[in-house]
N, C-alpha and C positions, 0 to 999 in steps of 0.2 A: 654243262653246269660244273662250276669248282668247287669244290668242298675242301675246307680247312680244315685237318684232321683234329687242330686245337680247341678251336671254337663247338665241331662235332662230340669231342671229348669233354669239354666244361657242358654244354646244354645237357647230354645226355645224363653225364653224372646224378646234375641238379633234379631235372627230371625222374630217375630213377630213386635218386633219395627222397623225394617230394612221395611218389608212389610206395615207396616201402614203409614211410613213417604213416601215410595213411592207414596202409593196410596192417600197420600192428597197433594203430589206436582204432580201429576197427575190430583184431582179433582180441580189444584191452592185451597184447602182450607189453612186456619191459620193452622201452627204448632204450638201446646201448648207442650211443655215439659213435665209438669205435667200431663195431659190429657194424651201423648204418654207414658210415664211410665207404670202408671196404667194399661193403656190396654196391655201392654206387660206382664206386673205381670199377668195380669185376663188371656193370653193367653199361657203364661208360666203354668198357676195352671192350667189349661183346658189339655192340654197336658199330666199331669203327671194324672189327677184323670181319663182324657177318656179310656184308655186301660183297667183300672182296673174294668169296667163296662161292663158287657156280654151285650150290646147291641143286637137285629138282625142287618142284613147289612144294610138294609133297613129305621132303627130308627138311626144308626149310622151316617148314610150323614145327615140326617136332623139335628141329635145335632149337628154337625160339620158345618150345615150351618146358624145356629141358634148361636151357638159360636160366628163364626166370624162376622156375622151381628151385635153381642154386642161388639164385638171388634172394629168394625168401628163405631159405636155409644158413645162407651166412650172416642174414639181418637179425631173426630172433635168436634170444638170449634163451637157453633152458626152458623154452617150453613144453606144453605136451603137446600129444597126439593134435585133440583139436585147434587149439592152438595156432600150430602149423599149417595145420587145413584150412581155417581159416582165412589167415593170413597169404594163403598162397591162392584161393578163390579169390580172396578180396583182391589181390594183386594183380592179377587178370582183366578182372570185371573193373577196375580201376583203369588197368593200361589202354583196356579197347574204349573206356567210355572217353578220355581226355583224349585218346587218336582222334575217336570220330568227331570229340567237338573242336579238336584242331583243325582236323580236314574242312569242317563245315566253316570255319574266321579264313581259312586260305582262299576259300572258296568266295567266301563275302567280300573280300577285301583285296583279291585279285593278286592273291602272291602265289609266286610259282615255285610247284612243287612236283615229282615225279613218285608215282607208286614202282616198290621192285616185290621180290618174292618175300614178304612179310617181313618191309620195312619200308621208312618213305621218309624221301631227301628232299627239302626244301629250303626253299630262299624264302626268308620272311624276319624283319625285325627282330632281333632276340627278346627284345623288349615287351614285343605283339606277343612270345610264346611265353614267357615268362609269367604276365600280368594276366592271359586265363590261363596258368596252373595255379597263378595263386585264387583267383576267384573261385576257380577248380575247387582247388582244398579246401576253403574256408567252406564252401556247398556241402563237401561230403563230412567234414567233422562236426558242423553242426546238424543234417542227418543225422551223422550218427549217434550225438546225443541227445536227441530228440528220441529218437528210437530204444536207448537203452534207458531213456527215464521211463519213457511209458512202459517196456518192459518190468522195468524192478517196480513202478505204479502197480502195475495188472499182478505181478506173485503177490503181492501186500495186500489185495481186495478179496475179500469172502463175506460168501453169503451168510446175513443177521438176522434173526427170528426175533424180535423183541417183545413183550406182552404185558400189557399195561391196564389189568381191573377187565375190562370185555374187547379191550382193540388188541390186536393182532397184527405187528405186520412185517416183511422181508423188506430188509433192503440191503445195497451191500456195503461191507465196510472195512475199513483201512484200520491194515495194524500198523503201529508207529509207535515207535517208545521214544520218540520226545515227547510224546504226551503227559505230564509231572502231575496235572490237575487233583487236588485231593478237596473234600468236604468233609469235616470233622473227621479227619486221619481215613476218610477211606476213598477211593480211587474214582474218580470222574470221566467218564466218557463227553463226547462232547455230539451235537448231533444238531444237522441242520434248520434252519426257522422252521421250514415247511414240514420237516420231519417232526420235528417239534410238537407241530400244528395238529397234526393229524396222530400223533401217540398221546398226547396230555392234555390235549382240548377237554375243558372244565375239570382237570383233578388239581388237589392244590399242590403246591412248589412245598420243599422242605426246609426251605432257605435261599440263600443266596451266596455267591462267591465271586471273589475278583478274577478276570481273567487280564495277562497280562500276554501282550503278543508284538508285533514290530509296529501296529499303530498304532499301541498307547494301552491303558488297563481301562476298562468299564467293568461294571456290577451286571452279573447275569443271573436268572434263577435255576435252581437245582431242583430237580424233580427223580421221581426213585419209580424203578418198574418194576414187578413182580419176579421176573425172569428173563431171560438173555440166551439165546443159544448161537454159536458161532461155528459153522460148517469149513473146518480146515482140510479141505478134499474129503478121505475115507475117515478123518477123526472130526470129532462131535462135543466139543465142550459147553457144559453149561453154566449159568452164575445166575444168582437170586438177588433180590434187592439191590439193582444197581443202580448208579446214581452218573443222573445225566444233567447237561448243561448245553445252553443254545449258543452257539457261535458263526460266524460265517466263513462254511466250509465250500470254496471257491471250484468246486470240481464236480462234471460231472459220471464221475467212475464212482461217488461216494458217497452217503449221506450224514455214517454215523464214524467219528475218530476214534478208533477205542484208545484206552488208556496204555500207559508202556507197559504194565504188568501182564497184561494179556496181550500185548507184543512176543512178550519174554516166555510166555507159554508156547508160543507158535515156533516152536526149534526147529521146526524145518527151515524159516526163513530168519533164522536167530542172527545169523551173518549182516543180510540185509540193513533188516533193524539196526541194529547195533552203528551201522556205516551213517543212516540218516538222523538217527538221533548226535554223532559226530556232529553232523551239518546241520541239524537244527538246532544246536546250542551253541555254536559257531565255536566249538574245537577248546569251548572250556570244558576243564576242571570239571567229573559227574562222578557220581557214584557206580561202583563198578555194579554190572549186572546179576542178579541171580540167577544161577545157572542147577539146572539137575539133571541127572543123569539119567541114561533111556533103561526102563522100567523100575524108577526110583518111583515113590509114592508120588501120587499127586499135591502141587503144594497150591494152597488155598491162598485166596489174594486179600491182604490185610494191612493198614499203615500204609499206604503207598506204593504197594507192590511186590512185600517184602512176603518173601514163600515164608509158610507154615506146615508143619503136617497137617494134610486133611484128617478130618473127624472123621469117626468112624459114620459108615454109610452115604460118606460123601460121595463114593463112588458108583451110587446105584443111578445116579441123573437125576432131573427133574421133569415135571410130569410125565413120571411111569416110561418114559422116554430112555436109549442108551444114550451111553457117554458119562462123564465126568462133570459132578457139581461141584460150584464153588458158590462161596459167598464173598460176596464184593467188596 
């Protein structure tokens, strides 16, 4: 079999840049252009000089895992520790999955190829190898953000205690500060028909309010519960007379959307928040956040979400219960 060192050196390049850009919008690092060239050049020369070298099998995996280790070192830009880890698992786990599904289209389609000591020369269409890396790619980036939406979904959900007159009930719910909803200046949660159904079934509504969303505004009813408690892992906050409205909340991780001010309590995931409320206002113009600092008083939720100092005794909870109360 001939091998053309040129055509060897253009596929491999491609191929290797193709894998390293995977693997740093896998490990979310910076793409540097520059940075991803070079290593594709270093992984393109690796390529053409490894064969030519009588390795044992044995020495061979290790140059080959040593290669690419420098190959994900000269791709990221400044990152950290995990980072790099990442990106250099993802790199691997990338190289051998697009081997075996090459092997398996060479195999299908009857192009000949030769295995050597961890590496494999073939004759096949450049075109054929080309068109699955890119099927290739588009498979694992959209993985991968599938995977990191439900991630940042799943830290946003905690569990709701809500308690309305004799009903009681848990469900869990999404903190999201794109939620603006207010009723006569105070902060609206929102919370599914059947959720709805089963906390306010025969109390009366306190009103009504427009909801305004990407299918248009309809008039919904506000209803108000006695209590609210929201379980943020080891912390425990509470709110009193809060006021709800019925919408349709299309997920099922969730049932109740809380409002952004009680997004902006949860500073653990203050980041987050902050990133989705971006993209749910589609990158307009907002009011910057209220922010407090770690063991600054508790700030009570009022006008829209705007911190106040708490009253005295806000801090003892509600029903006889620990954690921090507010009023909504």
């Amino acid at each position: 079999m001939v091998v053309y060192w040129e055509y060897a050196f253009a596929e491999n390049c491609l191929l290797d840049g193709l894998l390293l850009y995977l693997a740093l919008k896998i490990a979310r690092g910076k793409v540097a252009v520059s940075r991803l060239v070079v290593a594709s050049a270093v992984g393109g020369a690796e390529a053409l000089v490894f064969p030519l070298i009588p390795f044992p099998v044995w020495a061979a995996y290790i140059v080959k895992f040593a290669g690419g280790a420098l190959l994900v070192l000269l791709a990221v830009k400044r990152g950290t520790k995990k980072t790099y880890f990442v990106a250099l698992v993802s790199f691997f786990a990338l190289t051998f999955a697009l081997g075996g599904a090459l092997t398996a289209i060479y195999s299908f389609f009857g192009a000949e190829y030769a295995e050597g000591s961890g590496y494999l020369v073939e004759r096949a269409p450049a075109a054929l190898v080309l068109a699955a890396a890119g099927i290739f790619a588009v498979i694992c980036l959209r993985a991968a953000g599938a995977f990191y939406r439900y991630r940042s979904l799943r830290r946003n959900v905690f569990p709701c205690e809500i308690k309305a007159g004799d009903n009681t009930v848990m469900w869990k719910a999404f903190a999201d500060s794109g939620n603006r909803l207010e009723f006569r200046g105070e902060p609206v949660c929102v919370l599914s028909p059947a959720a709805a159904l089963a906390l306010f079934r025969g109390r009366e509504r306190v009103g009504r309010i427009t909801v305004s969303t990407v299918n248009g505004s309809r008039d919904a009813p506000v209803f108000r519960c006695d209590e609210m408690r929201l379980f943020f892992g080891k912390q425990t906050k509470c709110y009193r007379d809060v006021c709800f409205t019925v919408g349709d909340l299309r997920s099922k991780e969730y049932s109740v959307l809380l409002h952004g001010g009680m997004a902006e309590d949860k500073s653990e995931n203050f980041d987050c928040a902050e990133s989705m409320a971006e993209k749910s206002e589609g990158r307009r113009e907002r009011r910057p956040l209220s922010l407090r600092k770690r063991g600054a008083p508790v700030a009570a939720l009022s006008r829209g979400g705007t911190g106040i100092p708490a009253k005295d005794g806000a801090g003892r909870g509600c029903g006889g219960g620990e954690g921090e109360a507010h009023r909504a």
